[in-house]
C-alpha positions as a Python dict, from the first residue, in 0.01 Angstrom:
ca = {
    (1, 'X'): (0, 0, 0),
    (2, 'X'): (-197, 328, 81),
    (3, 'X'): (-523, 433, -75),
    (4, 'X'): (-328, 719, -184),
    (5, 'X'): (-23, 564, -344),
    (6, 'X'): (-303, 314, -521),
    (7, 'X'): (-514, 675, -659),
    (8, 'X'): (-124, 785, -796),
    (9, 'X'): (-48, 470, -956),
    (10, 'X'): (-430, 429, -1113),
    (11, 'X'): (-435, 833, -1227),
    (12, 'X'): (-53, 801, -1366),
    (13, 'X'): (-187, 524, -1568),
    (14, 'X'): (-503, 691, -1688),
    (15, 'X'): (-267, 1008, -1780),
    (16, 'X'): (28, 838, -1947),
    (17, 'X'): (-176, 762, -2296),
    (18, 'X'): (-338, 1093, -2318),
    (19, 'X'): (27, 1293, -2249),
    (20, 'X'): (157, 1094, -2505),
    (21, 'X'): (-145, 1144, -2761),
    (22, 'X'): (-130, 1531, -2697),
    (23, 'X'): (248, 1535, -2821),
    (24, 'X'): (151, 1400, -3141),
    (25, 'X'): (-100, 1662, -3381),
    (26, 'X'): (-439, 1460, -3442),
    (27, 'X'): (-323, 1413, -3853),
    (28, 'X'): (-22, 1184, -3717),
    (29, 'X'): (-265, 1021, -3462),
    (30, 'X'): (-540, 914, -3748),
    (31, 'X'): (-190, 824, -3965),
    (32, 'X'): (-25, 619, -3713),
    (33, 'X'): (-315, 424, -3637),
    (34, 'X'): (-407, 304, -3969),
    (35, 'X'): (-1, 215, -4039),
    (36, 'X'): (17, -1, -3650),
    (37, 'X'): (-352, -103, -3650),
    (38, 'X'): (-360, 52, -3297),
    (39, 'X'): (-610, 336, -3153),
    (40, 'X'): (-535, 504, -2796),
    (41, 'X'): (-818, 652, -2613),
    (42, 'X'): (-857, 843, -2267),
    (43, 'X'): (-1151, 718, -2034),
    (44, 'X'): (-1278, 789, -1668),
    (45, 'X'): (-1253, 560, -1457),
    (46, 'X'): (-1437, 473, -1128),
    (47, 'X'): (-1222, 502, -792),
    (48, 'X'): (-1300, 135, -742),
    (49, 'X'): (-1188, 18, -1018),
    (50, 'X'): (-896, 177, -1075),
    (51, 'X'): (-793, 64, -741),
    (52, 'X'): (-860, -249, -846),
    (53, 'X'): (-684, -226, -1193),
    (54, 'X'): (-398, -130, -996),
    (55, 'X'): (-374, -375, -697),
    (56, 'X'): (-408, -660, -964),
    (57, 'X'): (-128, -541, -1156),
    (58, 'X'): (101, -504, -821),
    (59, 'X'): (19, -862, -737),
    (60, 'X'): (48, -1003, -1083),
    (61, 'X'): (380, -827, -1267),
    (62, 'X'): (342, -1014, -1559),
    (63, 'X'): (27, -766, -1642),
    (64, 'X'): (24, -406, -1724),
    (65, 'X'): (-227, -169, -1811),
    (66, 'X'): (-222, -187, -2153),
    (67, 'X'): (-272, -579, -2147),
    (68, 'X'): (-555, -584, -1867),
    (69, 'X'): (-757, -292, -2118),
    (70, 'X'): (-695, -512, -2427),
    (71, 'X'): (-804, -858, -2274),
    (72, 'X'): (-1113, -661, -2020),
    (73, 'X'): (-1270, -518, -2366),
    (74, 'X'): (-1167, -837, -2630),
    (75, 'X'): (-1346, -1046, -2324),
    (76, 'X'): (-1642, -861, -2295),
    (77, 'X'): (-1694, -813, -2673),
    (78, 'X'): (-1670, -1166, -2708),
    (79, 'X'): (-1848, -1228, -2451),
    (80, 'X'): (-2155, -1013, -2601),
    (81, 'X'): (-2171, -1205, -2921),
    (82, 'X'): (-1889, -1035, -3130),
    (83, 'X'): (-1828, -1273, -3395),
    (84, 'X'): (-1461, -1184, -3502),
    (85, 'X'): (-1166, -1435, -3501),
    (86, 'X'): (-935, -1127, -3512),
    (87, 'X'): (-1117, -984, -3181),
    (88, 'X'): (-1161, -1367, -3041),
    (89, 'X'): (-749, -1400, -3100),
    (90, 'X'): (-670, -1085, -2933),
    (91, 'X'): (-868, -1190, -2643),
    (92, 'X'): (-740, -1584, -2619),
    (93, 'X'): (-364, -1423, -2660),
    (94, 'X'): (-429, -1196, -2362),
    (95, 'X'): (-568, -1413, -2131),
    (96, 'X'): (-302, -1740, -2211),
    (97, 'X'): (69, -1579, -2306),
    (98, 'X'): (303, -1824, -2164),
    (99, 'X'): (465, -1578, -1920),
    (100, 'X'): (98, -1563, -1768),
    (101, 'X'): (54, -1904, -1733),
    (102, 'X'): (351, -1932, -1528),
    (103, 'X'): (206, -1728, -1250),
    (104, 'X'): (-88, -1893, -1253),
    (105, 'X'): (-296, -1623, -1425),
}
């Protein structure tokens, strides 16, 4: 894979949440949220690490994006002391789905 095909995956995926946030007026975002329990944000990322966002999820299909976010920031919250079993279940349920165990991962 190219350095350039990897930048075009990892900036599709950075891009993908905010064009679909932008569709929807802010009043629906703050509604939908509370009803699904489920905020999207938009961050920078460094080159680096997008590359290596993206070259982990080409090796390991079982992962996408969303999943990697969700079990990078449950882990590190727990991690830091974040005393939630809500947070701690997110993270355990992320890291050890049954499809991922299968590969390994």
């Amino acid at each position: 894979m190219h350095l350039r095909d990897v930048q075009e995956i990892a900036e599709e995926t950075v891009r993908q949440p905010m064009v679909q946030a932008q569709k929807v007026q802010s009043e629906e975002v703050v509604e939908d949220a509370r009803l699904d329990g489920v905020v999207s944000f938009q961050a920078e990322l460094p080159l680096p690490l997008q590359e290596a966002m993206a070259g982990f999820i080409e090796t390991c299909p079982n992962w996408d994006q969303y999943r990697l976010i969700k079990a990078a920031l449950a882990g590190f919250l727990v991690q830091n002391g974040v005393d939630s079993r809500e947070i701690t279940r997110l993270y355990v349920a992320n890291m050890f789905r049954s499809d991922s165990l299968m590969q390994g991962f």
